[in-house]
C-alpha positions as CSV (number, residue, x, y, z in Angstrom):
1,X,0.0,0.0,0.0
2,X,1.9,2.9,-0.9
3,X,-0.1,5.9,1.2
4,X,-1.1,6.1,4.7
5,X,-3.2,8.7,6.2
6,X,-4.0,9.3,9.9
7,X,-6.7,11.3,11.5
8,X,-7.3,12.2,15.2
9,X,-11.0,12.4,16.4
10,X,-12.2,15.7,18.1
11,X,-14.9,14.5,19.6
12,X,-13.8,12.2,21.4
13,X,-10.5,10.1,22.2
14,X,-9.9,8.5,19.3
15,X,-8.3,7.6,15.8
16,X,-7.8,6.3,12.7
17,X,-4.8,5.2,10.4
18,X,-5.1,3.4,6.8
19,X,-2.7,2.1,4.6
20,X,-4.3,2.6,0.8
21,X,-3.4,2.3,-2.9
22,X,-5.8,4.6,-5.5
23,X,-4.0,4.1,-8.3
24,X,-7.4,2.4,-10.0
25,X,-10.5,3.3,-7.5
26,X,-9.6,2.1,-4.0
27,X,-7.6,-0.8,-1.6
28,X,-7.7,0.1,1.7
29,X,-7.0,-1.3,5.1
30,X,-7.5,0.2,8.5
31,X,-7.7,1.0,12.1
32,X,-10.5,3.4,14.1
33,X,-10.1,3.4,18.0
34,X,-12.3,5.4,20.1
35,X,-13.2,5.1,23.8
36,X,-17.3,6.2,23.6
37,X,-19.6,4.8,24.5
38,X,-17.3,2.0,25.7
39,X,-13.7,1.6,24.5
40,X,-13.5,-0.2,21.4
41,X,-11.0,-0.9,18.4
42,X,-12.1,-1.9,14.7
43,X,-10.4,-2.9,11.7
44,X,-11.8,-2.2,8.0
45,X,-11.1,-3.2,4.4
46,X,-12.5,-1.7,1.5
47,X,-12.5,-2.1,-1.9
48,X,-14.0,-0.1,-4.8
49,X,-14.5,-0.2,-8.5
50,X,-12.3,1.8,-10.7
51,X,-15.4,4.5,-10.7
52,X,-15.3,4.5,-6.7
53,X,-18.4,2.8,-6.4
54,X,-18.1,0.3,-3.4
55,X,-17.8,-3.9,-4.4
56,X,-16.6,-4.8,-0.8
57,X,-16.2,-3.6,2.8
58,X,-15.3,-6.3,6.0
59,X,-15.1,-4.3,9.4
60,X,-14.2,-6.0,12.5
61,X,-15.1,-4.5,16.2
62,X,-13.3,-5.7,19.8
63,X,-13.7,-4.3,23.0
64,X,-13.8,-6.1,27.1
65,X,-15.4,-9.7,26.5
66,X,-17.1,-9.0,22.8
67,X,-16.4,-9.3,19.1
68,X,-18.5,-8.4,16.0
69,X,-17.7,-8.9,12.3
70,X,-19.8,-7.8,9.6
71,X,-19.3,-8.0,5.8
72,X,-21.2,-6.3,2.4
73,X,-20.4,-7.1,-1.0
74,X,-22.5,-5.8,-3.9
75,X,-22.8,-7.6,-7.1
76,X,-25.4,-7.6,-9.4
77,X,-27.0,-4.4,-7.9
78,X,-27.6,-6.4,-4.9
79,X,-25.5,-6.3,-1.2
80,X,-24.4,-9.5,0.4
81,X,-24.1,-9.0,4.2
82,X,-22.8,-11.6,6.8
83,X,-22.1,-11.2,10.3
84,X,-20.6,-13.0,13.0
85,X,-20.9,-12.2,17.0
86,X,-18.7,-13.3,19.5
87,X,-19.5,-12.4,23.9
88,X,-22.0,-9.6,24.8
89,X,-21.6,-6.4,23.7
90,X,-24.8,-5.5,25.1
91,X,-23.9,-6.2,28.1
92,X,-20.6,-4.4,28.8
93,X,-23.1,-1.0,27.0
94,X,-25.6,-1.8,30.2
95,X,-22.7,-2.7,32.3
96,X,-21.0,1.2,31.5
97,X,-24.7,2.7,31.8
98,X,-25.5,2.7,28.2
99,X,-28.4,1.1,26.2
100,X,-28.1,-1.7,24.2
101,X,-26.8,-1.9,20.5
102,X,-28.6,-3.0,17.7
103,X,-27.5,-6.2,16.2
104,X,-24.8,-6.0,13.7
105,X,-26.1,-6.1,10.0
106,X,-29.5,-5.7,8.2
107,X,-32.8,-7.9,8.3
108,X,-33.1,-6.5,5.2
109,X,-30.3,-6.1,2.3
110,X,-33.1,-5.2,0.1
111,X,-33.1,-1.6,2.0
112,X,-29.5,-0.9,1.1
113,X,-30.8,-1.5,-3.0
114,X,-30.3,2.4,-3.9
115,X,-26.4,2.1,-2.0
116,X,-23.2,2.9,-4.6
117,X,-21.6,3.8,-1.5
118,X,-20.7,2.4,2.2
119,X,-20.0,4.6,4.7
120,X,-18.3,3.9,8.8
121,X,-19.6,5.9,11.4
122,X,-16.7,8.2,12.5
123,X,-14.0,7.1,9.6
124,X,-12.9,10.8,8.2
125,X,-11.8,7.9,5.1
126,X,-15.0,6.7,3.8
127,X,-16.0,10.4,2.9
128,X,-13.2,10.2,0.2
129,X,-16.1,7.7,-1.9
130,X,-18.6,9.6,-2.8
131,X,-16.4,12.6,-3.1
132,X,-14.5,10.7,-5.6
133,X,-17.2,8.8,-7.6
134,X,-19.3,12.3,-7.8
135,X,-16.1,14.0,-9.3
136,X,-17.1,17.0,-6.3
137,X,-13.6,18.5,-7.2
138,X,-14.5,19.9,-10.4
139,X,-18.6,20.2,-10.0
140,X,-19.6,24.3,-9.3
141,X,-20.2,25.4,-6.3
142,X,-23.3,24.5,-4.3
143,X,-24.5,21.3,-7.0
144,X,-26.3,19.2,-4.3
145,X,-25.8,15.0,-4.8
146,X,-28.4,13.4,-2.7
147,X,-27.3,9.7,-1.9
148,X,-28.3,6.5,-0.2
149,X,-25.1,4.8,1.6
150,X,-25.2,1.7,3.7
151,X,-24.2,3.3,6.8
152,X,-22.1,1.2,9.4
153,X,-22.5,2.0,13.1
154,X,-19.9,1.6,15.1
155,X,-19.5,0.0,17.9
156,X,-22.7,-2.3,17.3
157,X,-21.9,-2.9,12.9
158,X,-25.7,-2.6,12.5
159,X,-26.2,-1.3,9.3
160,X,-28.9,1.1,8.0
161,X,-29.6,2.8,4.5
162,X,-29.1,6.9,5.0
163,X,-29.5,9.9,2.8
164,X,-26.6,11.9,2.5
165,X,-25.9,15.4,0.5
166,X,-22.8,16.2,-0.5
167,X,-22.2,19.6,-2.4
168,X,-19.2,21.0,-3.6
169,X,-18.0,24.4,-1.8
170,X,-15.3,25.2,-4.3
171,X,-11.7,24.1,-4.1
172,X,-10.8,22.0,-1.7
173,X,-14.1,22.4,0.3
174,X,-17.5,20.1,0.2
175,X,-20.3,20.4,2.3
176,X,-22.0,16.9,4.0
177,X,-25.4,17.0,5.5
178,X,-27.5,14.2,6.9
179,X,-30.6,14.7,8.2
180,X,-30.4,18.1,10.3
181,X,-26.9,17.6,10.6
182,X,-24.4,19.6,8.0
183,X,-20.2,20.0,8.0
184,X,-18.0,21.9,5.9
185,X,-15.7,19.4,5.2
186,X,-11.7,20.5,3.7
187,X,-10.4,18.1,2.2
188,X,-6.7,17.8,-0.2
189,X,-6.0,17.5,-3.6
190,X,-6.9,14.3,-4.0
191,X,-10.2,14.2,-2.4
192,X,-9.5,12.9,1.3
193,X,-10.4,14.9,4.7
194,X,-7.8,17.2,6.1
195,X,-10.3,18.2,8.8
196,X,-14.3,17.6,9.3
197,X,-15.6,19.8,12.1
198,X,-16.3,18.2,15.4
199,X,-14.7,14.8,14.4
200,X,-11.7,14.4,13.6
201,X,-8.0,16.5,12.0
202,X,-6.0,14.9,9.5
203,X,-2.4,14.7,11.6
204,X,0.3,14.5,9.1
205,X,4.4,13.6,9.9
206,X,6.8,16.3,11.3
């Protein structure tokens, strides 16, 4: 993998690092840590096509006495997801005073149909897809894409269908909104997130 990127989260304590190659859409591998609601660590892979649209994504979740896996793949228009579940994470979430997580995956792939694009709860990375399919680089300022992504929560993996807007701000800028929610997002030359307010700071070497 010959780029590595690494962000620090901002809202909480946290990270990511990910080892990638983009020479023909994207290979990535790697790591999120965060310590809310419980501490937890998880590990991802993804793959796109050449266009950036999403064929495969495996993320992995640990934390004190649990383990959850979940895995989509999308061929013929249709996502594959398969999940494993190892201890309680439920548990150790009413143990630390939270509720309980959804369980990991979808009772229905069918929901995830309109999905070109996966996206990992509090991964700066995954941004980089749609940014990259939609070309938002070049597109004029303030041309909203309205998207479905298969949305991955983390720490539980359940994963839901969401709407997502992304519209381009201009060079180097593109503004994210999802439900009430909206960031102006910078981002580098190639399309990744140098900083996403109130998450996380690309943190580059010295």
């Amino acid at each position: 993998m010959p780029k590595s990127l690494f962000w620090s989260r901002t809202d909480t304590a946290g990270g990511e690092h990910v080892v990638l190659d983009d020479g023909n859409g994207l290979t990535a591998r790697g790591t999120l840590l965060a310590v809310d609601p419980i501490p937890w660590t998880a590990r991802y892979q993804v793959t796109t096509a050449p266009d950036w649209s999403t064929g495969r994504v495996e993320v992995e979740v640990e934390g004190a006495g649990w383990l959850r896996s979940v895995r989509l793949e999308r061929k013929a228009d249709r996502w594959r997801v398969t999940t494993a579940e190892q201890g309680d994470l439920d548990a150790a979430l009413v143990a630390a005073g939270h509720p309980r997580a959804g369980l990991p995956g979808t009772d229905d792939p069918d929901r995830l149909a309109d999905a070109l694009d996966v996206d990992v709860s509090g991964s700066p990375l995954f941004n980089a897809l749609p940014v990259r399919r939609l070309g938002l680089a070049a597109e004029p300022a303030d041309l909203p894409h309205r998207i479905t992504v298969a949305w991955v929560l983390l720490p539980s993996l359940e994963v839901v269908a969401a709407e997502q807007v992304y519209s381009g701000q201009g060079p180097g800028r593109v503004r994210f909104a999802s439900g009430t929610f909206t960031a102006d997002i910078d981002l580098d030359a190639d399309g990744y997130v140098v900083r996403y307010p109130g998450l996380a700071e690309r943190i580059d070497p010295r």
